[in-house]
C-alpha atoms as one frame of an Amber mdcrd trajectory, in Angstrom:
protein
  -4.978  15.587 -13.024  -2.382  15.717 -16.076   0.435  13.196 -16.012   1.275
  13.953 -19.457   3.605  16.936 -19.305   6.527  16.849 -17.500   7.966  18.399
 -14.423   6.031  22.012 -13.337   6.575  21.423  -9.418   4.086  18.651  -9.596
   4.029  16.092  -7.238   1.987  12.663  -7.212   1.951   9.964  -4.105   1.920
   6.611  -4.922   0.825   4.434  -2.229   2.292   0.793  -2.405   5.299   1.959
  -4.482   7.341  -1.240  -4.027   4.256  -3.387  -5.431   4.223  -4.316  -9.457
   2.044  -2.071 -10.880   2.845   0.781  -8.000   7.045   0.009  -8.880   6.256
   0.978 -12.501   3.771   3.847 -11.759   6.781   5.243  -9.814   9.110   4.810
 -12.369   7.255   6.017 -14.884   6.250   9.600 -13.021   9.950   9.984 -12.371
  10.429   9.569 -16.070   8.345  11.963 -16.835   9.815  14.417 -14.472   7.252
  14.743 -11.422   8.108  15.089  -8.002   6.899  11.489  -6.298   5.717  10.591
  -3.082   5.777   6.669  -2.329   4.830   4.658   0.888   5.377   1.249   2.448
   4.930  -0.809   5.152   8.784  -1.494   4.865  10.128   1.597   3.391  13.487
  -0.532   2.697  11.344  -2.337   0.038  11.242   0.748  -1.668  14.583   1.788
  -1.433  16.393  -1.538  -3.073  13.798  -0.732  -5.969  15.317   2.717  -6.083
  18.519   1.920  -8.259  15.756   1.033 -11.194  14.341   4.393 -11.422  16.100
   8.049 -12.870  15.170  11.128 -10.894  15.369  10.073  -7.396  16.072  13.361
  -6.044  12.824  13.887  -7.294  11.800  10.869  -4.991  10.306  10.594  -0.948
   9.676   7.701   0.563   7.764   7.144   3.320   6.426   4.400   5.959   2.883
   4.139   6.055   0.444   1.331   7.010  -3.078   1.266   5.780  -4.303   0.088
   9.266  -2.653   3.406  11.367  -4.802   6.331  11.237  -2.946   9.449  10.728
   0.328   7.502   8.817  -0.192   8.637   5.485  -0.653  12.590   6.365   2.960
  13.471   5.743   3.036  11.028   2.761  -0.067  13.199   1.049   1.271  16.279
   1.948   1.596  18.913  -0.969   0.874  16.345  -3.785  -1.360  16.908  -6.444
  -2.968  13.582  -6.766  -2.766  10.247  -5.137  -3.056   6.889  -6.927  -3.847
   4.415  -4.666  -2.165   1.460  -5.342  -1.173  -0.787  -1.956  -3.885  -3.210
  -0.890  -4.371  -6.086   1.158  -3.601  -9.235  -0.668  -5.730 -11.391   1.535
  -7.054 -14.540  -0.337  -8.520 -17.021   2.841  -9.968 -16.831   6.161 -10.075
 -19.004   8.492 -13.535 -19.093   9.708 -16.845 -17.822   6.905 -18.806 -16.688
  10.058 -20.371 -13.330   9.668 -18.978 -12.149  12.702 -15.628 -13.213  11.702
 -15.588 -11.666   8.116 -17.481  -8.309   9.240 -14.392  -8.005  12.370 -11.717
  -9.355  10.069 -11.959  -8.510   6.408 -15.250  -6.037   5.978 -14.187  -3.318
   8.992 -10.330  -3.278   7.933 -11.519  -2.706   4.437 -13.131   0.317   5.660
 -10.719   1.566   7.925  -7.625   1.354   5.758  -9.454   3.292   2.847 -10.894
   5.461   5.119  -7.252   6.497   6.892  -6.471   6.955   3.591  -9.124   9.198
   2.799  -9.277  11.035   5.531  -5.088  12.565   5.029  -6.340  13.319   1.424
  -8.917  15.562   1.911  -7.077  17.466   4.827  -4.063  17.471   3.261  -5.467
  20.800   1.103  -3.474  20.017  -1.951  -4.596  16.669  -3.120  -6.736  17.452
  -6.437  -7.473  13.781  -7.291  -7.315  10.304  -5.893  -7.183   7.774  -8.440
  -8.641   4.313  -6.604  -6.964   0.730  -8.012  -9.419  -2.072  -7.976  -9.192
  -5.416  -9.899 -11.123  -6.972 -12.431 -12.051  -9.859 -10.036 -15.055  -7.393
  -8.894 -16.925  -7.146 -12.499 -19.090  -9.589 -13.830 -19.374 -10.180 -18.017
 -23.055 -11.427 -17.541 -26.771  -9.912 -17.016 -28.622 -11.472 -14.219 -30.414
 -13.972 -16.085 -26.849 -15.499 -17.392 -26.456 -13.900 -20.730 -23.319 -12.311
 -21.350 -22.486  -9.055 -21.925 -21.585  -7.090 -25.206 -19.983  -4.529 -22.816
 -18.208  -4.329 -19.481 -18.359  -0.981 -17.771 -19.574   0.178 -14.141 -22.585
  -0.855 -13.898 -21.259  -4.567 -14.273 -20.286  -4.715 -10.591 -20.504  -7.946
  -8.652 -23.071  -7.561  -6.094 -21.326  -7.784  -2.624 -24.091 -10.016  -1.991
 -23.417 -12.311  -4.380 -19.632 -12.945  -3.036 -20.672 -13.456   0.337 -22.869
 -15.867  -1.295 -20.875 -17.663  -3.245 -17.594 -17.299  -1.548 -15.868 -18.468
  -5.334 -11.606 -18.700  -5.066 -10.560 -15.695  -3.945 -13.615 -14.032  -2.723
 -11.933 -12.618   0.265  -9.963 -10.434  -1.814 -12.812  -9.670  -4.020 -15.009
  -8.629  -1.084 -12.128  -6.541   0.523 -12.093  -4.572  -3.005 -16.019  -3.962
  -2.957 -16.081  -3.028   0.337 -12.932  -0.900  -0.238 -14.559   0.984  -3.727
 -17.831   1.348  -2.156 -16.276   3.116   1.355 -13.921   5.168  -1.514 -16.942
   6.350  -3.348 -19.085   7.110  -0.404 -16.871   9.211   1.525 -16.153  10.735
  -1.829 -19.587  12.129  -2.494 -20.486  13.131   0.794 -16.960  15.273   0.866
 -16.669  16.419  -2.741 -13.407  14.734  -3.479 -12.657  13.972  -7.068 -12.198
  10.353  -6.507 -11.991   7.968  -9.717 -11.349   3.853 -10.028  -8.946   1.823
 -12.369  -9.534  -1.469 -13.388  -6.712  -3.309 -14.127  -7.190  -7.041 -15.738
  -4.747  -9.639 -14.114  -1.288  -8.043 -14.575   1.401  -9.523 -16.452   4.656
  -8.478 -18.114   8.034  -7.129 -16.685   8.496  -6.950 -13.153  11.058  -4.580
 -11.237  10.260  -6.432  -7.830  12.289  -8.859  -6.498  10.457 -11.704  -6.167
   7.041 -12.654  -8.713   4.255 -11.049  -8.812   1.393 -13.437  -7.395  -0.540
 -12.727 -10.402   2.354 -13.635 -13.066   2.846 -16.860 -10.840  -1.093 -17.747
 -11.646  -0.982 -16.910 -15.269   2.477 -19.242 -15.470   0.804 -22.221 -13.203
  -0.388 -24.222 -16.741   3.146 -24.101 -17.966   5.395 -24.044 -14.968   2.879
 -27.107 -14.085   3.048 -25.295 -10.032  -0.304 -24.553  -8.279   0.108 -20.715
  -7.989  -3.395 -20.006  -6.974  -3.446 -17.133  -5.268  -6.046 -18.836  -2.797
  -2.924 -20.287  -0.993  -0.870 -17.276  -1.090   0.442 -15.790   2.104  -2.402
 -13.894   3.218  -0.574 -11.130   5.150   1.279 -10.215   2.319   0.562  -6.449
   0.941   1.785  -4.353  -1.756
């Protein structure tokens, strides 16, 4: 999937498009003179974002929800590739029963990157799906506690080892996992050419209209305001 030459007809899908790093993927694929495909929960989101990017006759937006099976087959349709961008940005539960977390946070995780899925590969066009996950799901240490010289894939936290430890955040972390590991399963067993991202904790410029949760964290030890994003609304998605 080449995103380095411009134009040619085509088209990408960005899922998540008014999020921070989906705003600036969008941008940056109209910039470089692709035909884009964008979704939302609130397509309106997208649309204020809109005057920030050139080429948005080159631009569809579209309302899609992780959670509805069949929502994102018109958004897929005809694009090359899909980067997968909009997640759930779920940081607490309520209850750490294993009912609870397997009804609540495990089986959503599945279903929404399943749904997904599922309009990619009978959408007949999509060539590659490029998966987002976070850095929060790799570990810099062997088993034994020594750390590593290098990070890479095989340094993935053991979903075991969240459930575990259920560290700040972990609800997120698990819903990643779970997510990556549904991605990459389905994947395989279809022959999709599915890779994964792993973006450290994102900071910079921001087209969005409010802060990005994870430029309020890295500001908390100067703004002196507990942004952890443990106490972040936890139906808020990107």
């Amino acid at each position: 999937m080449d995103v380095q030459n411009n134009g040619g007809g085509i088209c990408y899908c960005v899922t998540g498009g008014n999020g921070y790093i989906g705003s600036w993927l969008v941008k940056s694929l109209l910039e470089k003179g692709y035909l884009v495909h964008t979704t939302a929960r609130d397509p309106e989101k997208i649309s204020r974002l809109a005057s920030l990017w050139s080429g948005k006759e080159r631009l569809k937006i579209f309302r899609a929800d992780l959670q509805d099976e069949g929502s994102f087959d018109e958004a897929v349709k005809g694009c090359h590739g899909v980067f997968h961008v909009a997640a759930s940005m779920e940081f607490n539960v309520s209850s750490t029963k294993d009912s609870y977390i397997r009804s609540n946070v495990i089986e959503p995780a599945t279903n929404r990157t399943l749904n997904l899925l599922k309009a990619c590969s009978n959408s007949g066009s999509v060539e590659r799906i490029v998966f987002t996950s976070s850095i929060s799901t790799t570990t810099s240490k062997h088993n034994d506690g020594r750390w590593r010289a290098t990070v890479d894939e095989s340094c993935q936290t053991p979903i075991p080892h969240v459930l575990d430890n259920k560290a700040s955040g972990w609800v997120y972390v698990l819903s990643k996992l779970i997510s990556e590991e549904t991605a990459f399963q389905y994947a395989n067993e279809r022959g999709i050419d599915l890779v994964s991202v792993i973006p450290t904790t994102v900071a910079g410029p921001f087209l969005t209209p409010t802060v990005p949760a994870s430029v309020r964290v890295l500001l908390s030890p100067i703004t002196g305001h507990n942004h952890n994003p443990t106490i972040l609304n936890s139906s808020t998605v990107f």
